[in-house]
C-alpha positions in Angstrom: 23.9 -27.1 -3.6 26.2 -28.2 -6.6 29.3 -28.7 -5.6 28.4 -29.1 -1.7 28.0 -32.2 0.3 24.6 -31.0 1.5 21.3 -29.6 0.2 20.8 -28.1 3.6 22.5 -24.5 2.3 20.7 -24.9 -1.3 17.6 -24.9 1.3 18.6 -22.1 3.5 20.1 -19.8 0.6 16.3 -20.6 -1.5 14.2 -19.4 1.8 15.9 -16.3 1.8 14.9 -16.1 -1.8 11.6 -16.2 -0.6 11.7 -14.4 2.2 12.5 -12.0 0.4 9.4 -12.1 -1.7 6.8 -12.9 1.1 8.0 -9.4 2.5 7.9 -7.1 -0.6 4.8 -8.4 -1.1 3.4 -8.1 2.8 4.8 -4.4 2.6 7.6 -5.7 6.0 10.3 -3.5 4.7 12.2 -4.2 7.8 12.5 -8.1 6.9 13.1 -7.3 3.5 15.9 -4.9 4.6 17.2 -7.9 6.6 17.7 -10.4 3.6 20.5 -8.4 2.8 23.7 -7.3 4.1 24.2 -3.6 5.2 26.9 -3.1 2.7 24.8 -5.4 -0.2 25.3 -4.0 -3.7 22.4 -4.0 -5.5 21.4 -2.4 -9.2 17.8 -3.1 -10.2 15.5 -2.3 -12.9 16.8 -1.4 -16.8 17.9 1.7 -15.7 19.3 1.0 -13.4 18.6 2.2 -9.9 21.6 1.3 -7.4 21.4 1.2 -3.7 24.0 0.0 -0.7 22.7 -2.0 1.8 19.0 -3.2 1.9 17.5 -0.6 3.6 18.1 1.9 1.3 16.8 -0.6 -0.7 13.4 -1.3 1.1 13.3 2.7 2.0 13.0 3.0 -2.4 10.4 -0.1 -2.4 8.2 1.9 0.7 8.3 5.2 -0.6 7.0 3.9 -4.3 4.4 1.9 -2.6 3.3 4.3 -0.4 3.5 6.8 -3.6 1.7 5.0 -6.5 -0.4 3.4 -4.1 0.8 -0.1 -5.7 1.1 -3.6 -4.4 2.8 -6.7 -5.4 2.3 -10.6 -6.0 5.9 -12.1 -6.5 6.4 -15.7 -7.2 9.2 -17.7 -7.4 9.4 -19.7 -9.9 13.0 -21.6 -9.8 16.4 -21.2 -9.1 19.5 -22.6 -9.3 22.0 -22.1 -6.0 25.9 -22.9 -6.5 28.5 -22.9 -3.9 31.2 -21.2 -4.8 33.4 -21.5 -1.1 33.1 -22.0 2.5 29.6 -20.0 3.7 29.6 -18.3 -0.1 27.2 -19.0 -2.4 25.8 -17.6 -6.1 22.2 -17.8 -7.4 20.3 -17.4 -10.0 16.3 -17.4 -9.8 13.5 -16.3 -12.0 10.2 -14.9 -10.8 6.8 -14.0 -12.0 5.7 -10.4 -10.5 2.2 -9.1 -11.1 2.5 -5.2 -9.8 -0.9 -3.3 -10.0 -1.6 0.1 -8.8 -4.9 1.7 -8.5 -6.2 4.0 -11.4 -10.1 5.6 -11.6 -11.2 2.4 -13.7 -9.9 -0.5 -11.0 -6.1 -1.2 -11.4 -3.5 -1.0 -13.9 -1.8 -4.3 -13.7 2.0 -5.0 -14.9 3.1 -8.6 -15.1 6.6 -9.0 -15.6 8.8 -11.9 -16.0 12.6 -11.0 -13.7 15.9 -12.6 -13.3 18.0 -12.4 -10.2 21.4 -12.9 -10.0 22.5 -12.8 -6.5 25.9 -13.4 -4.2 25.0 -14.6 -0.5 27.1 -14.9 2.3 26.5 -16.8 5.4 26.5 -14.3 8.3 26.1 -14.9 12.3 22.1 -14.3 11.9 22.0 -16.8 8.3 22.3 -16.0 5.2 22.1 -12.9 3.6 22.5 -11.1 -0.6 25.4 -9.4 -0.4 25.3 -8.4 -4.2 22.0 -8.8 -6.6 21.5 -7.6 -10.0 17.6 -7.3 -11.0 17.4 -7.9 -14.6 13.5 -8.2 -16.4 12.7 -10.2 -18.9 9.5 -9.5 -20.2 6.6 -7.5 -19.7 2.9 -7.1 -20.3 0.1 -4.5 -19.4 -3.6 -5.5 -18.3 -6.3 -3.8 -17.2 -7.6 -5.1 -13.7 -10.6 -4.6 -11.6 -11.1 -4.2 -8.2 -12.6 -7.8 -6.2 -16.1 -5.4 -5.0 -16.6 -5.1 -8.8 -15.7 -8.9 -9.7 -18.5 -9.6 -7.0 -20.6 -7.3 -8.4 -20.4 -8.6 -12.0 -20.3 -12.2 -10.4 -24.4 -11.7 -9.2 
C-alpha cells in the first residue's frame, strides 16, 4: 500500500475486492452484503441507483437476478490501494463484467468495462467498503448461445 510500511493491507483491502466479485458472481448475497459496512454509501450504475449498507445493496443485485434471470462473470483486472490513515484506506480498481441473461434465441450478453472507487475501513471482522461509487466505462452488446447448443454445433 503506498504510503504504508506493508503490502500486507494492500493484500487484505485487494481480497475484499475480490471477494466481492467471487460472490456476485456465485449468487452468495450474504457475503457480498458482508464486504461492506452496514452504513456503506454506495451509488452505482449512470443513473444512479443509491443504497445504505450492503444488504440493501445485495437485496437489489438478488431481486434483478432472480428477475431477468441473469448471471455474471466479473473479473478484476487491477487496482490501485492507497492508505490514507491508520486502518483507512482508498481504492481504485477496474473490472471486466460479462452480464448475460437468457432470451428465446440463447443469451443476450452485455460486456462492460467498470471503475470502482471505493473507501475501506478496517473493522473488528477485516476490512470492509464503507463508501463505493460504480462508474462504467464502456459497453458492448453480443449475442450468446447456450453451452447444449455450442456442443451441438461442436459435433
Amino acid at each position: 500500500m503506498e504510503g504504508g510500511t506493508t503490502d500486507e493491507p494492500a493484500a487484505l483491502v485487494r481480497s475484499v475486492l475480490e471477494r466481492y466479485l467471487y460472490c456476485l458472481d456465485a449468487g452468495d448475497y450474504a457475503g457480498l452484503a458482508a464486504c461492506f459496512t452496514d452504513d456503506a454509501e454506495l451509488a452505482y450504475d449512470v443513473l444512479p441507483h443509491r443504497f445504505v449498507g450492503g444488504r440493501a445493496l445485495a437485496d437489489w443485485i438478488a431481486e434483478v437476478h432472480d428477475r431477468t434471470g441473469s448471471r455474471s462473470t466479473h473479473v478484476l483486472a487491477n487496482a490501485r490501494v492507497d492508505s490514507t490513515g491508520p486502518g483507512v484506506a482508498a481504492a481504485s480498481s477496474h473490472v471486466v463484467a460479462t452480464l448475460a441473461r437468457p432470451v428465446n434465441t440463447g443469451y443476450a450478453v452485455r460486456v462492460r468495462g467498470i471503475r470502482y472507487e471505493d473507501e475501506l475501513v478496517e473493522t473488528a471482522e477485516g476490512w470492509r467498503i464503507g463508501k463505493r461509487t460504480h462508474l462504467p466505462q464502456w459497453t458492448y452488446d453480443a449475442e450468446g448461445r447456450g453451452l447444449a447448443d455450442v456442443a451441438a454445433a461442436e459435433r
